[in-house]
C-alpha positions as CSV (number, residue, x, y, z in Angstrom):
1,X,105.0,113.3,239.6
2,X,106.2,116.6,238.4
3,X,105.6,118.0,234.9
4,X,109.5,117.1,233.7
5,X,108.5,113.4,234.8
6,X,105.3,113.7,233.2
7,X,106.4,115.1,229.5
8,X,109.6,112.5,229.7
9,X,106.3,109.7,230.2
10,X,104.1,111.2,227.4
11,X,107.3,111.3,225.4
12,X,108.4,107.9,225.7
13,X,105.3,106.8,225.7
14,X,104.3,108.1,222.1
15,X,107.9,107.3,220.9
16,X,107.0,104.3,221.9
17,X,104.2,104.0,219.8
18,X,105.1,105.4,217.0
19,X,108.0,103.3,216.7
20,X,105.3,100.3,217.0
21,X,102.8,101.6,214.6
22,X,105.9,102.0,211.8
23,X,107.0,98.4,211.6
24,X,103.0,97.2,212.2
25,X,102.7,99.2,208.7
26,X,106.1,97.7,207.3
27,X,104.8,94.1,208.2
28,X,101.1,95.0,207.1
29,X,102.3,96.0,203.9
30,X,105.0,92.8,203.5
31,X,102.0,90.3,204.4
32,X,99.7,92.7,202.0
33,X,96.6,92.7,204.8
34,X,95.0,95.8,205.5
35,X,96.9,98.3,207.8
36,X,94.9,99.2,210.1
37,X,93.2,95.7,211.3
38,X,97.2,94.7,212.5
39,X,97.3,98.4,214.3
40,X,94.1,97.1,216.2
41,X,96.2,93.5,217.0
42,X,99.2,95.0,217.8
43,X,97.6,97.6,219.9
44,X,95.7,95.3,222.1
45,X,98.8,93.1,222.2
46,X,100.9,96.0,223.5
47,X,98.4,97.3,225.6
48,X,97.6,97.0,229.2
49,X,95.8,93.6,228.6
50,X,98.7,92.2,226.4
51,X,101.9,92.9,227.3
52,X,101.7,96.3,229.0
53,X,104.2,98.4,227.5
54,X,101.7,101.3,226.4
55,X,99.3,102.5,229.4
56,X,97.5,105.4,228.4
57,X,95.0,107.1,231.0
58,X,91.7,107.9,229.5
59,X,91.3,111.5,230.2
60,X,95.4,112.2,229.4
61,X,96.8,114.6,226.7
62,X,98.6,111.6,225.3
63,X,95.4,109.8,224.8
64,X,93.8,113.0,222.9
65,X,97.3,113.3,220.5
66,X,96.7,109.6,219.7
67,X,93.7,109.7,218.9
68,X,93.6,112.8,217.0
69,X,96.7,111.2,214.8
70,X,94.8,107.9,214.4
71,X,91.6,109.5,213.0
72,X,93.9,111.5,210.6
73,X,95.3,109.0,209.5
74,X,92.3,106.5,209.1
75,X,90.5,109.7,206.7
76,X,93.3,110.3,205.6
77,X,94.5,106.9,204.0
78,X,90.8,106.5,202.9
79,X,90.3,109.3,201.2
80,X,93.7,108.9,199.2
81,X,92.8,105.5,198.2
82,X,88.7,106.4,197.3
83,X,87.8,106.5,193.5
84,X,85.5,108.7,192.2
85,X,84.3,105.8,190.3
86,X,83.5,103.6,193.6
87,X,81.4,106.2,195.0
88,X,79.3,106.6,191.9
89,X,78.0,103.2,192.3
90,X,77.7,103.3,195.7
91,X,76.3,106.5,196.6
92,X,72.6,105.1,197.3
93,X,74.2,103.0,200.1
94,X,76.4,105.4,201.8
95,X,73.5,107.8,201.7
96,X,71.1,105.4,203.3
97,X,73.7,104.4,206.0
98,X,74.5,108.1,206.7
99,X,71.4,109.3,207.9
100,X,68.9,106.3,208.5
101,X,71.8,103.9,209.7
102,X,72.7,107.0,211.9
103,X,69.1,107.4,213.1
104,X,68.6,103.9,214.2
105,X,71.6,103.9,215.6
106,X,71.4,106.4,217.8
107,X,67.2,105.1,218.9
108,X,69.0,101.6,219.8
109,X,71.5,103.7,221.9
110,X,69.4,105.7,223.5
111,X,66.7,102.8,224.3
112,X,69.5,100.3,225.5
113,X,70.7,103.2,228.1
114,X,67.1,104.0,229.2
115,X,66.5,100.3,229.8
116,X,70.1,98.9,231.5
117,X,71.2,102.5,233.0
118,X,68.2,104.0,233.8
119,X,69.2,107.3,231.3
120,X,66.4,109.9,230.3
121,X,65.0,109.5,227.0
C-alpha cells in the first residue's frame, strides 16, 4: 500500500469513528447512562469482533491518535464534572488507592508474569 492509500485508510477510518463516537454520545445522553460505558459497547460492536467496520493495527498511528483523544477526553470530562466538595470527603480513599492500590497492583502483576510467563522478578 502506498502512503496516499494509507492516509485515505487512517482518514476514513477515524472519520469513521468519530462520526460513531458523536451519535454514541447523542444516544448516551438521550437514554441519560454514562457516556463512556456505551463508547466501550459500541466500540466492541463496531470492532473487528462485532461487525468489523473499524480495524485498527496495534502498533498504527491511527491507534496512537485514538487513543491519545480517548484519554483526553476521559480526564477531560472528569475533571469538568469533579467538585471540590466530592474530593474533600473522599481524599482518604483516593489517597490509599493511589499509592497502596498501585503497589499491590503492580506485586500481583509482576508475581502473575513470573509464575505463568516465566518473567524476572
Amino acid at each position: 500500500m502506498n502512503s496516499v492509500e494509507i492516509a485515505k485508510h487512517t482518514l476514513l477510518q477515524f472519520g469513521l469513528i468519530l462520526t460513531i463516537g458523536i451519535l454514541t454520545g447523542f444516544l448516551a445522553q438521550k437514554i441519560r447512562i454514562p457516556d463512556v460505558a456505551l463508547f466501550l459497547i459500541v466500540g466492541m460492536g463496531v470492532g473487528p469482533a462485532g461487525l468489523g467496520l473499524v480495524n485498527i493495527e496495534a502498533d498504527s498511528a491511527l491507534n496512537q491518535i485514538v487513543l491519545l483523544f480517548g484519554a483526553s477526553y476521559i480526564l477531560f470530562d472528569g475533571g469538568a464534572s469533579l467538585r471540590l466538595e466530592v474530593l474533600k470527603r473522599v481524599w482518604i480513599t483516593i489517597v490509599v488507592i493511589a499509592t497502596v492500590g498501585v503497589v499491590i497492583t503492580a506485586a500481583v502483576t509482576g508475581i502473575a508474569a513470573y509464575l505463568v510467563l516465566g518473567s524476572p522478578l
